[in-house]
Structures are given as C-alpha cells and as structure tokens.
C-alpha positions in Angstrom: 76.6 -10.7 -43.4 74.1 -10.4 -40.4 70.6 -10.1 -41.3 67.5 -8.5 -39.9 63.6 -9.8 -41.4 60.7 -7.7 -39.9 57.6 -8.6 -41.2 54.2 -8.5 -39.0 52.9 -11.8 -41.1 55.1 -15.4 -39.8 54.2 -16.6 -43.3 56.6 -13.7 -44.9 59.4 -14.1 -42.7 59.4 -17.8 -43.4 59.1 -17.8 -46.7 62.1 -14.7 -47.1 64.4 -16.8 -44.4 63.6 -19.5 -46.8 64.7 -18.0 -49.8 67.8 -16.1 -48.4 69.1 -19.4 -47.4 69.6 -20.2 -50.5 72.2 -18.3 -51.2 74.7 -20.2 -48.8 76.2 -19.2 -45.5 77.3 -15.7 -46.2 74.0 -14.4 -45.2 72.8 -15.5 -41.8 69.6 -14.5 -40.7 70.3 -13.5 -36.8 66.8 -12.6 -36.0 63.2 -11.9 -37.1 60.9 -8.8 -36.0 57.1 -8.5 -36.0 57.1 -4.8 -36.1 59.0 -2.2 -36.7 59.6 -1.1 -32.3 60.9 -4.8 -32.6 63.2 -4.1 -35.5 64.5 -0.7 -34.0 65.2 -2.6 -30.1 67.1 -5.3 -32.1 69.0 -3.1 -34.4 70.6 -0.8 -31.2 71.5 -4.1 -29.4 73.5 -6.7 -32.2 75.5 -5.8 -34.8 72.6 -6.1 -37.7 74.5 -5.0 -41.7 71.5 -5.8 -43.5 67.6 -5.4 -42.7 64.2 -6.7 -44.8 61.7 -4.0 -43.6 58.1 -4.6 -44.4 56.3 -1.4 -44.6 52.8 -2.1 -43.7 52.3 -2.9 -39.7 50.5 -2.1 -37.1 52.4 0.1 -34.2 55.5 1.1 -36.0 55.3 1.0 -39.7 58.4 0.1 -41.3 59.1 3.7 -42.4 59.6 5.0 -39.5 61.3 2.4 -37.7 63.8 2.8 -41.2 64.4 6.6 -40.0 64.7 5.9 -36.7 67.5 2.8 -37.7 69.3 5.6 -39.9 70.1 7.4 -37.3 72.5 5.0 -35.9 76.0 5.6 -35.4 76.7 2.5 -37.7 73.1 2.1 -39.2 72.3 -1.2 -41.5 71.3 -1.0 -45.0 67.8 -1.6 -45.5 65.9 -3.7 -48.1 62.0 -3.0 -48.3 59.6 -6.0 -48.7 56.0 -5.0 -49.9 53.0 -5.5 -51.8 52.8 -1.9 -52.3 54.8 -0.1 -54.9 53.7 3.7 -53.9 55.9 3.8 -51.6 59.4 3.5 -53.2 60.1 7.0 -53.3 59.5 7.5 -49.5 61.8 4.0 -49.1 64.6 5.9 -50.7 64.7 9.0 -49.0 65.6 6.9 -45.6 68.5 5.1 -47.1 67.0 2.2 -48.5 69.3 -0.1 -50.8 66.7 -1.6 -52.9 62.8 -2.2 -52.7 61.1 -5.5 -53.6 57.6 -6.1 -54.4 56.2 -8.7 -53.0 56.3 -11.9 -53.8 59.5 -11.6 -53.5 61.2 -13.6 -56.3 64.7 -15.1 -55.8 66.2 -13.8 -59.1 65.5 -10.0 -57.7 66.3 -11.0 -54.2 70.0 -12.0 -55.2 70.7 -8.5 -57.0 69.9 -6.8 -53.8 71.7 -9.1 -52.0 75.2 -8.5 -53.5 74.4 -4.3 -53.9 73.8 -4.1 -50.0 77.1 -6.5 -49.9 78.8 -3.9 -51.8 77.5 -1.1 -50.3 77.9 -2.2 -46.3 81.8 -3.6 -47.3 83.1 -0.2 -46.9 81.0 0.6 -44.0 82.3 -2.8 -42.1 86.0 -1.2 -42.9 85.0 2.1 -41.9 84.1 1.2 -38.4 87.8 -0.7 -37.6 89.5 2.2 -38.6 90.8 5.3 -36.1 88.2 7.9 -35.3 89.5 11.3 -37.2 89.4 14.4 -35.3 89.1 18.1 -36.4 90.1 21.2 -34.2 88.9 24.0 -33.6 90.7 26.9 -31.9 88.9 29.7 -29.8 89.6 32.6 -27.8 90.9 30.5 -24.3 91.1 27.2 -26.2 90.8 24.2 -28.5 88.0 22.2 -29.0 88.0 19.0 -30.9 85.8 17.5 -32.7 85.0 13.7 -34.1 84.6 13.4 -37.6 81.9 10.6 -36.8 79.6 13.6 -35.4 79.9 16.1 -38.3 76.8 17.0 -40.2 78.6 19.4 -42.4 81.3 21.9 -43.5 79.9 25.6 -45.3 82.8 28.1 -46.7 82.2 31.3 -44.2 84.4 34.4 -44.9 87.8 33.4 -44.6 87.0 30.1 -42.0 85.2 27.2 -42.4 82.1 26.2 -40.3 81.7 23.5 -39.1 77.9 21.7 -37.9 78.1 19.2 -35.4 76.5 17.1 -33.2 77.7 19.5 -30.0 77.0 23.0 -31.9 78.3 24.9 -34.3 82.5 25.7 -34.6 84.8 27.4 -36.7 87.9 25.6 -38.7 91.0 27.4 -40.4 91.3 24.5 -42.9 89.9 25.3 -46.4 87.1 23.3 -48.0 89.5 22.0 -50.7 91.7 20.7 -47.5 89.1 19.0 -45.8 87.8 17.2 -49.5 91.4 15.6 -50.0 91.5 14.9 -46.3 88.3 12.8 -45.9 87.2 12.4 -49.4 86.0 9.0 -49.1 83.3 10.5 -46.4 82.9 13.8 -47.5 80.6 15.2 -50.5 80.5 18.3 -52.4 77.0 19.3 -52.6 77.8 23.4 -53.7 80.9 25.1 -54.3 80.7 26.2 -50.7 79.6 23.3 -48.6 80.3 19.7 -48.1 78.5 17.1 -46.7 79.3 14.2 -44.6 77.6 11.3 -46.8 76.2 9.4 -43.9 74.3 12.3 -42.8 72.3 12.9 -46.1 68.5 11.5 -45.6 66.8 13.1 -48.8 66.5 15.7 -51.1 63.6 18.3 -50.9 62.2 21.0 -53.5 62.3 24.3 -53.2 59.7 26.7 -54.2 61.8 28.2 -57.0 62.6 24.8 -58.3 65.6 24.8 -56.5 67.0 21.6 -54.6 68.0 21.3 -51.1 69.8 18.5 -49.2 67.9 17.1 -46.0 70.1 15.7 -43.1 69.4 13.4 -40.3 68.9 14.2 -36.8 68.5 17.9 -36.9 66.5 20.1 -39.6 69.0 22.0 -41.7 68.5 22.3 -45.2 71.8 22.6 -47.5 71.4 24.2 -51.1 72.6 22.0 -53.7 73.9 23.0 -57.3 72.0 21.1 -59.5 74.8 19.6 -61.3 75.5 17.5 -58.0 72.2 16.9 -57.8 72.5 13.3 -59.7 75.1 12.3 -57.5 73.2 13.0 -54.3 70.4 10.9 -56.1 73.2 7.7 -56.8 74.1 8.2 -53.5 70.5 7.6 -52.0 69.4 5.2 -54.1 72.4 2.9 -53.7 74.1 3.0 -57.0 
C-alpha cells in the first residue's frame, strides 16, 4: 500500500513515518507533504491508496485539500492526524476512514491501518476491471454513458434518469435492473433513486427533520428514507 503523510510540522511526519514502519513492508511511505496544495499536487500525479492528513495548516488546511482529493477519479482513503477532536464529524463527511488524535499511538494506528487495507482492496480491483457503459437512446440517436461518471439514477414516470457528469439522460432499464447490474457500486438510498457509492460526500438535515444525501462535484441533494439512513452512515464512516 502506497502512502501519503502531510503534516506542516517535520517532527510529525517523522515520528508517523517512524511508527508506520513498523508494521513491515506492506506500507511504503512514497512521499511527505507540508500542506495540504502539497498533498492535493502529489495525490493527481502518483498512484497514492492511503493519505495521513493533518488538519491544522497554514494555506490549505487539511479539510479542504481532503475534498478536493475526493473528487478524484480513483481518490485515496484518508486517515486524519490531529490534536483536535472537534473536528471528527467534518473528517467524516469527506470520506475519511478513520481519525487519530494526536499522539498518535501505534496500537490505534494499526486498526486503521488494516480498515483502510480493507476498504481500498476493492477499490485497487475496481480500477483493473472494464469500464461499464449505459445507453441512452434519443430522438436521432444513442448516447452512451460511463458508469465511472454517474452521479445517480431517480425512477421518472415510466424511464429512468440518469445524472451524469455530461448532463442529464434518460434510460429504459428499471431501477431493480440497474441494482442487480452494478450492485457492488450502486446504493439504494429511497425506493426511487440509487446512488453511485463513490459519489456520496455527506449527509445533510433537513428542515423537517428529514435527511438528504450530498454528492461530490455538483450540488444536488437526494432524499433518503430514513431506514437507509444507517447504511449511508456505515458507508461514510468506513465500517
């Protein structure tokens, strides 16, 4: 597993290199990062499956640089490193696999180690496989679509629409169709929608107490039921 520390303090990043090399070869620390433009730069240029984000920095603070990493076409988990623990439910909603408080201790630093191992497995087999395509038919035509840029799939009168990265289309698969087809990317969130599960950033409250399903990238909000609420919640907290 190829590793990521950004920390703005040498001290930290020492001391965390330190202590992941304890745990043998299977974690290799490629690079260190200062700050969190640092952290973004390296992420887009090497194949990074695993980053230690500090929050606090100066320039870029490690939140943001964790949303702008997410947004990836293949995006790293993320471990947070901090002194500060008021900021674990902001760590969460940008896909963060676990959150350590500072100093880190080796005992908590293996459990996250082998849940992002667990979690970025599937990811590493995902990317090897064929891209899936969708298609659409029109009046004059028929437009395909990658799987890899769908945000999400809503039950509309007797078609299914689809939200991509390129627009909006319409599919004459069913919902149920679609869930057998891809069900190891796709989640029900609501009898009528499902959700690509790499697209999910958070979950937001309503003001009737309802919940709603954020995305990444573009600023629709999904209803959920609240019996899949939990599983959204598994979902972004790495469980």
């Amino acid at each position: 597993m190829k590793l990521l520390v950004v920390d703005d303090e040498a001290l930290a990043r020492q001391r965390l290199c330190g202590l992941i090399a304890v745990f043998g070869d299977a974690y290799d620390v490629i690079a260190e990062a200062e700050n969190g433009e640092q952290a973004v730069a390296l992420c887009s240029e090497h194949p990074v499956d695993l980053v230690f984000m500090d929050i606090h920095m100066p320039g870029m603070d490690g939140l943001e640089a964790a949303a702008q990493i997410s947004r990836q076409r293949l995006p790293p988990a993320i471990i947070f490193t901090t002194a500060y623990s008021e900021h674990a439910l902001d760590a969460f909603s940008v896909h963060a696999v676990d959150y350590l408080l500072k100093p880190v201790r080796r005992e908590k630093l293996r459990v996250a180690l082998e849940k992002a191992t667990r979690l970025t497995r599937p990811l590493a087999q995902q990317e090897v496989r064929e891209e899936a395509w969708l298609t659409s038919r029109y009046r004059g035509g028929v437009q395909r679509i990658a799987l890899s840029d769908v945000y999400y799939f809503r039950a509309d009168s007797k078609y299914v629409l689809v939200r991509h990265r390129g627009g909006e289309s319409l599919l004459e698969d069913s919902l149920v169709s679609l869930e057998k087809r891809f069900s190891d990317e796709l989640l029900r969130i609501h009898r009528s929608i499902l959700v690509r599960m790499p697209m999910i950033s958070g979950l937001e409250k309503k003001m009737d107490g309802g919940v709603q399903v954020t995305l990444s990238d573009i600023d629709d909000k999904l209803d959920i039921s609240r019996r899949h609420v939990p599983v959204v919640r598994r979902l972004l907290n790495g469980k």
